[in-house]
Biopython code that builds the backbone (N, CA, C, O; Angstrom):
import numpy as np
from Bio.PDB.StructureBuilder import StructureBuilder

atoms = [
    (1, "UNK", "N", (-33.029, 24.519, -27.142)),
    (1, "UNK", "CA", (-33.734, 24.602, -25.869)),
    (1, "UNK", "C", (-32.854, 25.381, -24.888)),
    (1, "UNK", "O", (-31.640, 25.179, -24.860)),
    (2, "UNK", "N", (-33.448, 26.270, -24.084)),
    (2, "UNK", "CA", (-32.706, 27.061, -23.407)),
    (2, "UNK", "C", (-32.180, 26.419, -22.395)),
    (2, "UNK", "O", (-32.886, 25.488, -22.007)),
    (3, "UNK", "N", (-30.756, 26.642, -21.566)),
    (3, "UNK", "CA", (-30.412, 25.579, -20.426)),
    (3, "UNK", "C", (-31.611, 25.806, -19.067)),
    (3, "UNK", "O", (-31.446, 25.085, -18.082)),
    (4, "UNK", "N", (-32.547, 26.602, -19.060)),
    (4, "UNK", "CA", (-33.003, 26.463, -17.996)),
    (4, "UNK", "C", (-34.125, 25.670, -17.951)),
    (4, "UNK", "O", (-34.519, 25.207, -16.881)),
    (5, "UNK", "N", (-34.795, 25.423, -19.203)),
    (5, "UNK", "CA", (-35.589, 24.644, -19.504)),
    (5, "UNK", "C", (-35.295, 23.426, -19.685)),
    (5, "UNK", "O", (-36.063, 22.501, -19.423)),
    (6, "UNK", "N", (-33.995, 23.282, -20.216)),
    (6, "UNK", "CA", (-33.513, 21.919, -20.331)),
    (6, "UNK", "C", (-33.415, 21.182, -19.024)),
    (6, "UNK", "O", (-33.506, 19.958, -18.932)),
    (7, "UNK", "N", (-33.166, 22.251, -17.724)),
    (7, "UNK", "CA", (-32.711, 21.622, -16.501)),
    (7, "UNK", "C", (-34.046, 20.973, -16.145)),
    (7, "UNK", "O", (-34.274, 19.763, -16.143)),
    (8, "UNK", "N", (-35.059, 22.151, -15.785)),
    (8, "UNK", "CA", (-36.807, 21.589, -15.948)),
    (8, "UNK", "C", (-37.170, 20.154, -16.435)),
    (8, "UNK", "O", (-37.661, 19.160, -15.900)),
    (9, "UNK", "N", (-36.814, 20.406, -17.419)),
    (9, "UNK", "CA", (-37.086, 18.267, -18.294)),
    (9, "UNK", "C", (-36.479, 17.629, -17.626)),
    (9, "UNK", "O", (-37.129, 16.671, -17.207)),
    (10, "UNK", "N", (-35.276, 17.681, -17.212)),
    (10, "UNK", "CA", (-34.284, 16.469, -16.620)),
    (10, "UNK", "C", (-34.775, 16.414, -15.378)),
    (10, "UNK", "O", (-34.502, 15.420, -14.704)),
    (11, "UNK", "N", (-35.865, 17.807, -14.638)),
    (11, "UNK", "CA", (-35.815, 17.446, -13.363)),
    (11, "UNK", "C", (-37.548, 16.923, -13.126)),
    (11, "UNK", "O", (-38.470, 17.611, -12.685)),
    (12, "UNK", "N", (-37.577, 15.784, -13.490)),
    (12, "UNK", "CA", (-39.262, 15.515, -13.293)),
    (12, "UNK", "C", (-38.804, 14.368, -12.175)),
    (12, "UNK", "O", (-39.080, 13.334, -12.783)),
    (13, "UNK", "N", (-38.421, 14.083, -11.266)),
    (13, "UNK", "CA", (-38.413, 13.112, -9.658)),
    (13, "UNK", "C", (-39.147, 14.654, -9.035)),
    (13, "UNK", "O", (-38.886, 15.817, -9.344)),
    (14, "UNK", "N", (-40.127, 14.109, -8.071)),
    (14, "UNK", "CA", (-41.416, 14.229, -7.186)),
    (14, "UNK", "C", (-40.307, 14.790, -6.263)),
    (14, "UNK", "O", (-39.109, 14.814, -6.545)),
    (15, "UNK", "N", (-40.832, 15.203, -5.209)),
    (15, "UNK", "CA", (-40.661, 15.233, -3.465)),
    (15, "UNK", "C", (-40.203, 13.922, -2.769)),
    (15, "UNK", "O", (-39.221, 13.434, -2.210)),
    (16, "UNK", "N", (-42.299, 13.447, -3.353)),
    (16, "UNK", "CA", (-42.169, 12.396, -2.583)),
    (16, "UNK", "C", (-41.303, 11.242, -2.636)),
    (16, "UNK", "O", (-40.803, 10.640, -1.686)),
    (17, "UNK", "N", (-41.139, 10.910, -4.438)),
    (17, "UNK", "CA", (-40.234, 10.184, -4.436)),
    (17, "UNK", "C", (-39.107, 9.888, -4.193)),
    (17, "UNK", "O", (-38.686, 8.745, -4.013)),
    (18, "UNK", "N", (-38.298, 11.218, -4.153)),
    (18, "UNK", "CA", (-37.380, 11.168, -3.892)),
    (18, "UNK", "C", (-36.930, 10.749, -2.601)),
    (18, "UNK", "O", (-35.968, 10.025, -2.345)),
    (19, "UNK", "N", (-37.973, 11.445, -1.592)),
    (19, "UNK", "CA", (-37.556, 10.819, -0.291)),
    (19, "UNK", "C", (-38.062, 9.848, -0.095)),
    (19, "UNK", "O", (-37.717, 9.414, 1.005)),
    (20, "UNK", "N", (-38.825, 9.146, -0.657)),
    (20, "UNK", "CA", (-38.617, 7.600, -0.278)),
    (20, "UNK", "C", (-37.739, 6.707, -0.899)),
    (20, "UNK", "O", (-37.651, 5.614, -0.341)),
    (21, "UNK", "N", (-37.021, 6.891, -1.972)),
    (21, "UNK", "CA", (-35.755, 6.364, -2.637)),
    (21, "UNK", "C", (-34.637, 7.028, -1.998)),
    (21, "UNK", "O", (-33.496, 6.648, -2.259)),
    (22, "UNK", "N", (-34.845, 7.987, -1.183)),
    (22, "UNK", "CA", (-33.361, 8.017, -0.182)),
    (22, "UNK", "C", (-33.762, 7.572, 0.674)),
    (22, "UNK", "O", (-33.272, 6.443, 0.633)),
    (23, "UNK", "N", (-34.382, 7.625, 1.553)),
    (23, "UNK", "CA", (-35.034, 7.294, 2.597)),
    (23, "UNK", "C", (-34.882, 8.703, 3.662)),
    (23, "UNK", "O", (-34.715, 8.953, 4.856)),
    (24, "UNK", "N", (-34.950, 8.968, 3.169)),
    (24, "UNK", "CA", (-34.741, 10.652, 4.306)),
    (24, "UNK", "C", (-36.665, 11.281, 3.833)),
    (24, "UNK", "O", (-37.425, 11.020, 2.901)),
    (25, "UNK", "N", (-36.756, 12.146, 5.030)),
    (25, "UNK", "CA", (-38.021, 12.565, 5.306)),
    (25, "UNK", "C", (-38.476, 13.794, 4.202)),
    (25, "UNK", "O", (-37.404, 14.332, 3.925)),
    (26, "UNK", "N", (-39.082, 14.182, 3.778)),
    (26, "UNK", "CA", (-39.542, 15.536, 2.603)),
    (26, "UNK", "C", (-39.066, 16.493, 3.234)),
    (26, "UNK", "O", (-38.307, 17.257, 2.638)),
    (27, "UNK", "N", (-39.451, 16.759, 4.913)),
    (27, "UNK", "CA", (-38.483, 17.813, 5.353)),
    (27, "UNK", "C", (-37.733, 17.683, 5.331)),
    (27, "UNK", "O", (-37.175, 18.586, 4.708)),
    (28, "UNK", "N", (-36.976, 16.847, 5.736)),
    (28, "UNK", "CA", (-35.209, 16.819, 5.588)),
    (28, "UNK", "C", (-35.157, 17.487, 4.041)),
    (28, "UNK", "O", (-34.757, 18.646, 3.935)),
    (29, "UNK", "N", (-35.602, 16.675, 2.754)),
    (29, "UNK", "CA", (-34.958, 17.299, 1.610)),
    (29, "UNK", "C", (-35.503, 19.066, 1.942)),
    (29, "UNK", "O", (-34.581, 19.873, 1.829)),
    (30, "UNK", "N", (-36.667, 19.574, 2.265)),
    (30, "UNK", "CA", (-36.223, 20.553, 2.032)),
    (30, "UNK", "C", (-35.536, 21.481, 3.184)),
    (30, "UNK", "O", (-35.523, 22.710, 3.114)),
    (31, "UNK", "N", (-35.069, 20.864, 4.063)),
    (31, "UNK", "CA", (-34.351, 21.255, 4.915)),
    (31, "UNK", "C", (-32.882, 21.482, 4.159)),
    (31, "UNK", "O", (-32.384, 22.608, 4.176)),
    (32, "UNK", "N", (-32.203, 20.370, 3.492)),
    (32, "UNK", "CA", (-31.001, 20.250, 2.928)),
    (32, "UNK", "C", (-30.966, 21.546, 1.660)),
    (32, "UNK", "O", (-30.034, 22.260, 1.291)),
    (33, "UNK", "N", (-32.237, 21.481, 1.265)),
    (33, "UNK", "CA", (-32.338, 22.633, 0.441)),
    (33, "UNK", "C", (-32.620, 24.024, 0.554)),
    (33, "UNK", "O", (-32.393, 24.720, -0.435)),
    (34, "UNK", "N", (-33.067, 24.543, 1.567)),
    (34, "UNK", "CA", (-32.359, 25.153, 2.130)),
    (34, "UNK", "C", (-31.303, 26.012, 2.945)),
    (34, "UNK", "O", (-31.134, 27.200, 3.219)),
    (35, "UNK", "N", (-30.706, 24.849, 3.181)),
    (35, "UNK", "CA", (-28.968, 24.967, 3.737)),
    (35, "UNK", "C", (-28.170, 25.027, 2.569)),
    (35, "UNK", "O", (-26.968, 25.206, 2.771)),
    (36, "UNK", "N", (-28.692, 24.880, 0.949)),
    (36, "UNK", "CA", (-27.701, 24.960, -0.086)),
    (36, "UNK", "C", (-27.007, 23.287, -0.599)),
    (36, "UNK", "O", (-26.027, 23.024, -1.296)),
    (37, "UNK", "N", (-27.879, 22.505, 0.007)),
    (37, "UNK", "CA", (-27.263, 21.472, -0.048)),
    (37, "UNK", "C", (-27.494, 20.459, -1.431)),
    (37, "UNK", "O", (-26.684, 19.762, -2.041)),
    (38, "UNK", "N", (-28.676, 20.648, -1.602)),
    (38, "UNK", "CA", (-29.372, 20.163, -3.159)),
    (38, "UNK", "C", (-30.288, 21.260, -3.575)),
    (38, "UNK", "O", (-30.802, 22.208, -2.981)),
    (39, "UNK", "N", (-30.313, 20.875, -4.619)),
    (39, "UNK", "CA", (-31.137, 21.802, -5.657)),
    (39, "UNK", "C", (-32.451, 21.216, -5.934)),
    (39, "UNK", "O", (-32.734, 20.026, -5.797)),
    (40, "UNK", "N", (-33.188, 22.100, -6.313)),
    (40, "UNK", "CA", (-34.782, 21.633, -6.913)),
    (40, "UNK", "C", (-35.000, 22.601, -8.160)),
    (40, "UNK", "O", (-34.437, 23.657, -8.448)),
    (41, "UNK", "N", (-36.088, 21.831, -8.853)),
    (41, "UNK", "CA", (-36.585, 23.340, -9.712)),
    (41, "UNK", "C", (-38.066, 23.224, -9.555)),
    (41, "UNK", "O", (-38.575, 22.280, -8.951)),
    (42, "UNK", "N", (-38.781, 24.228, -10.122)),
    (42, "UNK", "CA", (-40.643, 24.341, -9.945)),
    (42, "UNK", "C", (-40.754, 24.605, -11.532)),
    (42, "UNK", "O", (-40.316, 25.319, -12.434)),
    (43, "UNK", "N", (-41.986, 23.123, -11.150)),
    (43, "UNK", "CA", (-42.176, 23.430, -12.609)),
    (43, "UNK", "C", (-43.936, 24.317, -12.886)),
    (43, "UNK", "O", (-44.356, 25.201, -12.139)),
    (44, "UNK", "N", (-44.426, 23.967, -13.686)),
    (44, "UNK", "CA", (-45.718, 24.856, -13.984)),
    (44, "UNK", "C", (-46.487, 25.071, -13.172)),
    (44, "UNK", "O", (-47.211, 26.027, -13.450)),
    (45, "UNK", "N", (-46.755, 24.425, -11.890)),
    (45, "UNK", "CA", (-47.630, 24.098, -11.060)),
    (45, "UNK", "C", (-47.412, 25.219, -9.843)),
    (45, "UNK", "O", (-48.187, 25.841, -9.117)),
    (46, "UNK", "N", (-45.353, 25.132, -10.052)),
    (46, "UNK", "CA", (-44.731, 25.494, -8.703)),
    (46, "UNK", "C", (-44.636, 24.416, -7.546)),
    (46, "UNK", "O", (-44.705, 24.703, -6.351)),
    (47, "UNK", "N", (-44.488, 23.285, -7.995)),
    (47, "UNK", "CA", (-43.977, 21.791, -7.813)),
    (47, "UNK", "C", (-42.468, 21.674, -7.536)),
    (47, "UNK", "O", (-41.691, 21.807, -8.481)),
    (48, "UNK", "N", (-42.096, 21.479, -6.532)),
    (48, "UNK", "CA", (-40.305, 20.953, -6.728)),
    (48, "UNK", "C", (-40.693, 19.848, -7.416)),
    (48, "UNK", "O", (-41.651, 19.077, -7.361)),
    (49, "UNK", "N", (-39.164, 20.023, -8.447)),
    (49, "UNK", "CA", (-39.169, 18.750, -9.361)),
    (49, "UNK", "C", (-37.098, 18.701, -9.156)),
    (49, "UNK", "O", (-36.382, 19.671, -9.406)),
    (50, "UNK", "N", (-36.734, 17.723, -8.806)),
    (50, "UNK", "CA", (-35.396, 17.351, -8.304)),
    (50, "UNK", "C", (-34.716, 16.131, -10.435)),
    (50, "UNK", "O", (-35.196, 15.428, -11.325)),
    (51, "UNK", "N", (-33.797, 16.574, -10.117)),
    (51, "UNK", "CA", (-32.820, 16.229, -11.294)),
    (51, "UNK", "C", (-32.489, 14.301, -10.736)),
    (51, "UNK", "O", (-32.257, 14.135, -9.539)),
    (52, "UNK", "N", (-32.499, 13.302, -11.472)),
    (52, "UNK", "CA", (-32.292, 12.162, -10.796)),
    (52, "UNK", "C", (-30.775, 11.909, -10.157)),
    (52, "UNK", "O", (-30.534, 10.816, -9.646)),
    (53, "UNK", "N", (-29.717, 12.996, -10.203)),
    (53, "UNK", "CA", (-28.650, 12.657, -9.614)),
    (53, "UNK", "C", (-28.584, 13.243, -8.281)),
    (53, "UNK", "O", (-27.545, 13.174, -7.624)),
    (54, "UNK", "N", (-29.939, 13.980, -7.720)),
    (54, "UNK", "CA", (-30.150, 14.203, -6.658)),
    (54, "UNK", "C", (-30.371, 12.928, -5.003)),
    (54, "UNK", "O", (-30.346, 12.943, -3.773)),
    (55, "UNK", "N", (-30.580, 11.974, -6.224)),
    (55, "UNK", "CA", (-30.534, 10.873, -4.989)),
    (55, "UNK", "C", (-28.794, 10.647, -4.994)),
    (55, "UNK", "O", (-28.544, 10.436, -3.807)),
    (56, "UNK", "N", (-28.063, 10.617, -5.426)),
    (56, "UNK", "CA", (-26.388, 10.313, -5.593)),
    (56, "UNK", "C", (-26.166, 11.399, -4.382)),
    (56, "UNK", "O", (-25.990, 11.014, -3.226)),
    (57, "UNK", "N", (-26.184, 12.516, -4.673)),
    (57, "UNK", "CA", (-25.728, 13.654, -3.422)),
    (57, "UNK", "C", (-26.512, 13.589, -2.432)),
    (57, "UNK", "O", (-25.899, 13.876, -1.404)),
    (58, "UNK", "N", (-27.818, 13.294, -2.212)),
    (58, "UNK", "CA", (-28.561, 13.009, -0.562)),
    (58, "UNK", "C", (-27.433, 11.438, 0.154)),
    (58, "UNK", "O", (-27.010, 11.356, 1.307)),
    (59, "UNK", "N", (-27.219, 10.419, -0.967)),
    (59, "UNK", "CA", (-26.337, 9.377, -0.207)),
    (59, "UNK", "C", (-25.117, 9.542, 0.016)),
    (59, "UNK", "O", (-24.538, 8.690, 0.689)),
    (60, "UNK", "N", (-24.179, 11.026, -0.642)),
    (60, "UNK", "CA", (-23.108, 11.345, -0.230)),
    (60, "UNK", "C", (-23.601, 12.161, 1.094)),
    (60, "UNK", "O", (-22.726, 12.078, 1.956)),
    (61, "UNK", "N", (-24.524, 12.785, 1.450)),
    (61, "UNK", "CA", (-25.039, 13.758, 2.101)),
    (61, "UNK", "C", (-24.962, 12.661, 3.786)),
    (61, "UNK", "O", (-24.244, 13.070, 4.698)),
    (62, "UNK", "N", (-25.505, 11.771, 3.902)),
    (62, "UNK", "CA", (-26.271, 10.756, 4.479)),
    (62, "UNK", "C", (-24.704, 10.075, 4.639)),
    (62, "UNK", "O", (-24.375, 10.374, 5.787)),
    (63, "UNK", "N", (-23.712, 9.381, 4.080)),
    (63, "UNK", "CA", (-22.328, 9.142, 4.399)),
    (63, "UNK", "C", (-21.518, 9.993, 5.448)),
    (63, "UNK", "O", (-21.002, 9.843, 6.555)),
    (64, "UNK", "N", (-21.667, 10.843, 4.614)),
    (64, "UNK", "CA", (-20.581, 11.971, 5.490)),
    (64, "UNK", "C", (-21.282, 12.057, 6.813)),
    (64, "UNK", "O", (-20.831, 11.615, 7.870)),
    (65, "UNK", "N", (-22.175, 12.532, 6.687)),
    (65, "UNK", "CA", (-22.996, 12.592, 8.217)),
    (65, "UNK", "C", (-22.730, 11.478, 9.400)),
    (65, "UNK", "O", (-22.563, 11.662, 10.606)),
    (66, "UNK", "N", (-22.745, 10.462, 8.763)),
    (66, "UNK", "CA", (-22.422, 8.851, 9.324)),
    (66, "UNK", "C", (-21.359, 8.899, 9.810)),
    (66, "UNK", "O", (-20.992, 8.191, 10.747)),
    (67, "UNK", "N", (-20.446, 10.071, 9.028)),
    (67, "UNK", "CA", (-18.941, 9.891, 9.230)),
    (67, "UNK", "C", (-18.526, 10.846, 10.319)),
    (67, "UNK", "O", (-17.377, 10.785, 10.757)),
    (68, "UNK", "N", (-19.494, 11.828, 10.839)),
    (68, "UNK", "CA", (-19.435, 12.848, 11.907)),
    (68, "UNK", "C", (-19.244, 14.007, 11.356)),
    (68, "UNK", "O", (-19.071, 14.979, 12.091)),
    (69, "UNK", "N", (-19.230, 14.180, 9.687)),
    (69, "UNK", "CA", (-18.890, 15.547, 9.367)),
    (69, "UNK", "C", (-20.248, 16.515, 9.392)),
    (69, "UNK", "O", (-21.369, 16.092, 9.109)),
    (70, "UNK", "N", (-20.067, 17.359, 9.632)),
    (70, "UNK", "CA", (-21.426, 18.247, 9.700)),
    (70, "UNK", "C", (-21.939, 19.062, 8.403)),
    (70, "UNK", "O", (-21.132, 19.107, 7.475)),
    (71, "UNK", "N", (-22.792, 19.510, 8.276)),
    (71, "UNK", "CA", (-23.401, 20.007, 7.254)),
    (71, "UNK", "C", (-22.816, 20.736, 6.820)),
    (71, "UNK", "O", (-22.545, 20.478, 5.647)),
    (72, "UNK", "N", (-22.351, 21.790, 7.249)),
    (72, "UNK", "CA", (-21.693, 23.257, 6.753)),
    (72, "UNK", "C", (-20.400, 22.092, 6.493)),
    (72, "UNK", "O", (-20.068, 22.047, 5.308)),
    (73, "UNK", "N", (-19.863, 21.439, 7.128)),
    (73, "UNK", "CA", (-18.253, 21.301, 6.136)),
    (73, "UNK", "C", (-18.797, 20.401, 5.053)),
    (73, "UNK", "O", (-18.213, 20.360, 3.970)),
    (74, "UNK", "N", (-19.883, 19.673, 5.276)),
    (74, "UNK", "CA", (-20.375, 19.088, 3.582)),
    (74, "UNK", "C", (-20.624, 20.062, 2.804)),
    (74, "UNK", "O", (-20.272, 19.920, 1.633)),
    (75, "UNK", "N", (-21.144, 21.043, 3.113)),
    (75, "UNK", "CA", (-21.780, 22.229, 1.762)),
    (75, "UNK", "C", (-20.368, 22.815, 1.325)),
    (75, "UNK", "O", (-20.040, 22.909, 0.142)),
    (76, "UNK", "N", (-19.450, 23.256, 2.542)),
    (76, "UNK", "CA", (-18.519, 23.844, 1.650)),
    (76, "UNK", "C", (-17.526, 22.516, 0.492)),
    (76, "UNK", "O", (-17.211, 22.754, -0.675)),
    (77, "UNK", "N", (-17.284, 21.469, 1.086)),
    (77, "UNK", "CA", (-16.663, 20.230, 0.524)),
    (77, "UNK", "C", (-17.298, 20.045, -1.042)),
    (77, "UNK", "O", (-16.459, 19.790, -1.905)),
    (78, "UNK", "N", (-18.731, 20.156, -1.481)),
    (78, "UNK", "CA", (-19.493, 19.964, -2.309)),
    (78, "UNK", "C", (-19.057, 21.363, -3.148)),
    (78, "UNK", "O", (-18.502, 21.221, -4.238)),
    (79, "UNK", "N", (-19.288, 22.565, -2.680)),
    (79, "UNK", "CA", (-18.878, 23.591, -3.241)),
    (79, "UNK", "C", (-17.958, 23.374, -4.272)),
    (79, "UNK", "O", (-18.306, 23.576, -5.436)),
    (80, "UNK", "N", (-16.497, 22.875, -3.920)),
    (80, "UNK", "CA", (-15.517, 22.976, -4.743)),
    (80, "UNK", "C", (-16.003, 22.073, -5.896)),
    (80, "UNK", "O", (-15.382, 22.338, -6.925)),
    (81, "UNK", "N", (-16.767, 21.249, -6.031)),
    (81, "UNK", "CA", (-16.874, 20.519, -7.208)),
    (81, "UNK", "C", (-17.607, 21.629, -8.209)),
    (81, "UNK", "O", (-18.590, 22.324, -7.952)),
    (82, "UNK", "N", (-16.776, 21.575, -9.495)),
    (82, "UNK", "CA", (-17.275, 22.492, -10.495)),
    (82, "UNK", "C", (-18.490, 22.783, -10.841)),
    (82, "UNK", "O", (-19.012, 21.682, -11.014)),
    (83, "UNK", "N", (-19.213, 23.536, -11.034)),
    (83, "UNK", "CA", (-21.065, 23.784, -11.255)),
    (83, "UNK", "C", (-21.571, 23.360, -9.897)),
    (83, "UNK", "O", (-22.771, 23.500, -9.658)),
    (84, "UNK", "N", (-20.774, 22.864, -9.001)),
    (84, "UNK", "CA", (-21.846, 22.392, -8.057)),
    (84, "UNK", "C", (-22.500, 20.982, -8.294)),
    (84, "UNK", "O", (-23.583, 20.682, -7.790)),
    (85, "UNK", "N", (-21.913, 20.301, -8.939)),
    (85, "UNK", "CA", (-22.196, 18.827, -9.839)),
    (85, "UNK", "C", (-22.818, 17.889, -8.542)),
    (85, "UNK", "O", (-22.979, 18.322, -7.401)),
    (86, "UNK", "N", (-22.987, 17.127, -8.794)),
    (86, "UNK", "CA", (-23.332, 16.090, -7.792)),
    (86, "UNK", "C", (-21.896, 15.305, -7.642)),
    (86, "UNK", "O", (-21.303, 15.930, -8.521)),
    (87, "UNK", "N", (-21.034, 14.481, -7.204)),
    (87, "UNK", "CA", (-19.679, 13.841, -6.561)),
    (87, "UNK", "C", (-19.805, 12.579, -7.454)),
    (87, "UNK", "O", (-20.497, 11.602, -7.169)),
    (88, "UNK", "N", (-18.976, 12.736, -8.681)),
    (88, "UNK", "CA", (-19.117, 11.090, -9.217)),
    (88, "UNK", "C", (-17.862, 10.460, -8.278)),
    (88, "UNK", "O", (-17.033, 10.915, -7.489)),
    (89, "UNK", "N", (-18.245, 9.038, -8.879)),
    (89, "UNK", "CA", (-17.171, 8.315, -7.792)),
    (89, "UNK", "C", (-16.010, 8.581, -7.484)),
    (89, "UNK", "O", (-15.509, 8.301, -6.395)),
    (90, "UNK", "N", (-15.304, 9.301, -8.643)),
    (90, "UNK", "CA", (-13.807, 9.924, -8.260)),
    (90, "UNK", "C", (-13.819, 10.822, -7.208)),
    (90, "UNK", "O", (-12.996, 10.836, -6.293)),
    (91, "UNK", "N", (-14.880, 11.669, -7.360)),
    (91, "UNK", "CA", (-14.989, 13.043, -6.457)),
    (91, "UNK", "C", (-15.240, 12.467, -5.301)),
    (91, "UNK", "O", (-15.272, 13.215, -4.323)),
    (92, "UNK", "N", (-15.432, 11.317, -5.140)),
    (92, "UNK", "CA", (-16.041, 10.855, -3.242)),
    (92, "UNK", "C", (-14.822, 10.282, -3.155)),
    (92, "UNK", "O", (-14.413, 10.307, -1.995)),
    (93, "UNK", "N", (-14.184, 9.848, -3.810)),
    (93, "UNK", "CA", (-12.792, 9.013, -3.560)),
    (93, "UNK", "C", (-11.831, 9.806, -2.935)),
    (93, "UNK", "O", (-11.069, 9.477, -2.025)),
    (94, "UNK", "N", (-11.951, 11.085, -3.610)),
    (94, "UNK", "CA", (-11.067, 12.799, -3.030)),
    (94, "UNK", "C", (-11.597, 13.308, -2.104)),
    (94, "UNK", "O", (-10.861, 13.502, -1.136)),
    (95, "UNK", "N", (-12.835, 13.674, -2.000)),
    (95, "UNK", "CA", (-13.215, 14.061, -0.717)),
    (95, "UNK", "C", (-13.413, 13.610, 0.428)),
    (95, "UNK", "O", (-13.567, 14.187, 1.505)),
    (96, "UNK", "N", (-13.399, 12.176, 0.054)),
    (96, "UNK", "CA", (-13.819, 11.387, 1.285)),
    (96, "UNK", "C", (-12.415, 10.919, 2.217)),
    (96, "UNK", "O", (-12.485, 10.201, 3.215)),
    (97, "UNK", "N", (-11.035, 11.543, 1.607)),
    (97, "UNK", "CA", (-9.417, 11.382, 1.817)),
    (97, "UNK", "C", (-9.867, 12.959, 3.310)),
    (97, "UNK", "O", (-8.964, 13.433, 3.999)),
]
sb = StructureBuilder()
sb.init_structure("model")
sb.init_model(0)
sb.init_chain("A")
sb.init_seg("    ")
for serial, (resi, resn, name, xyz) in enumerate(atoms, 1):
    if name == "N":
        sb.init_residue(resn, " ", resi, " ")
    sb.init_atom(name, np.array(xyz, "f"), 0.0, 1.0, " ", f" {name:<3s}", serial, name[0])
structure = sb.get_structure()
């Protein structure tokens, strides 16, 4: 299976769902996604369809914010993590220093 298709399968979470399991608004996600902040993919329809570790980075997203850091120093902070991964717990343990 090609990796882009593979990403497609893994990414079947909704819009909607997603923002109601973060609790942030549909604009906000695609606000954040537009600033580079999470990713989506479209599937056949042309549907955002979000990967499930997308709720993990909206609650690192939603922390930091809490914490007074602003968006642009979250996007670049997120940057350095390799592929652009979502922050497993080690990575919030380091960034959050």
């Amino acid at each position: 299976m090609p990796i882009d298709q593979k990403k497609l399968t893994e990414a079947n979470l909704t819009v909607g769902y997603v923002a109601k399991r973060s609790g942030v608004k549909v604009s906000t996600l695609h606000f954040y996604e537009t600033k580079g902040l999470i990713r989506s993919w479209r599937n056949g329809g042309n549907q955002r369809r979000y990967k499930k570790d997308v709720l993990r980075r909206i609650a690192v997203i939603k922390a930091a914010q809490a914490m007074g850091i602003t968006l642009d120093e979250i996007k670049q902070t997120l940057a350095t993590l390799p592929d652009q991964r979502t922050p497993t717990q080690k990575d919030w343990a380091a960034l959050s220093k």
